[in-house]
C-alpha positions, 0 to 999 in steps of 0.5 A, spaced: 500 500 500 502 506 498 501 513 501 498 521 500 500 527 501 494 532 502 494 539 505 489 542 510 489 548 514 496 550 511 500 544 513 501 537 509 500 530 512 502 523 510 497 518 510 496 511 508 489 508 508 486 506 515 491 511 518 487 517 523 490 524 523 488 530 527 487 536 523 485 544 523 478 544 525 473 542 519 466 542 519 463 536 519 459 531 525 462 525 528 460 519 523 460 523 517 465 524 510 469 529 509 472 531 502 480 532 501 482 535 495 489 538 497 492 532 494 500 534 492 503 527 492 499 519 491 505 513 491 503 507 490 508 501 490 510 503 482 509 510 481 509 516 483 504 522 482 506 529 483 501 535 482 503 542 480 501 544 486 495 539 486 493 532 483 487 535 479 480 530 480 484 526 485 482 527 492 482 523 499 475 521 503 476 521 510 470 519 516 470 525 522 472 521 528 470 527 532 472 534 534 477 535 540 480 541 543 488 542 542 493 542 549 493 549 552 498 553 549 501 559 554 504 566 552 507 571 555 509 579 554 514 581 561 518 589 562 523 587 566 522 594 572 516 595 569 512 591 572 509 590 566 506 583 564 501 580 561 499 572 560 494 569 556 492 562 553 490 558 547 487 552 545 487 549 538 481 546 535 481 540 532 477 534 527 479 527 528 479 523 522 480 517 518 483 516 512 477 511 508 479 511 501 483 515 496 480 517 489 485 518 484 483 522 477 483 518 471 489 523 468 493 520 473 492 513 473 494 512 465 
């Protein structure tokens, strides 16, 4: 079996088939299907399809494990002799998915 690589919310991903991944929020309910198709690079076990950016037609099919919060991520501004400081946090929001099947343009593939 070979891999994808996809690109969602700014960031590429290597994922096979079955693999499970977090990424940047995507709307969608626990259960149902979502559509990628940012695909950049699709190997099977023989050839190597590169897109210029993308691979046009092909996409990824992933089931929505759920949606999960991030770890908490502190920032911090501080003057020193200033009494200056200011504290605040951020916690990312995230989509679990499952990476069901990989749909591949029928340019590609001849």
């Amino acid at each position: 079996m070979g891999y994808v690589i996809v690109e969602t919310g700014g960031k590429q991903y290597k994922v096979s088939q079955g693999d499970t991944l977090l990424v940047e929020k995507i709307e969608g309910e626990k259960g149902s299907s979502v559509k990628l198709d940012r695909v950049l690079l699709v190997s099977d076990n023989k050839k190597v399809h590169i897109g210029k950016p993308y691979l046009p037609g092909s996409h990824l099919v992933c089931e929505v494990l759920g949606q999960v919060r991030g770890e908490k991520v502190t920032s911090l501004k501080f003057r020193r002799r200033k009494g200056y400081r200011r504290k605040w946090g951020h916690r990312q929001s995230l989509t679990h998915l499952k990476v069901k099947e990989t749909v591949l343009a029928k340019k590609v593939t001849e």
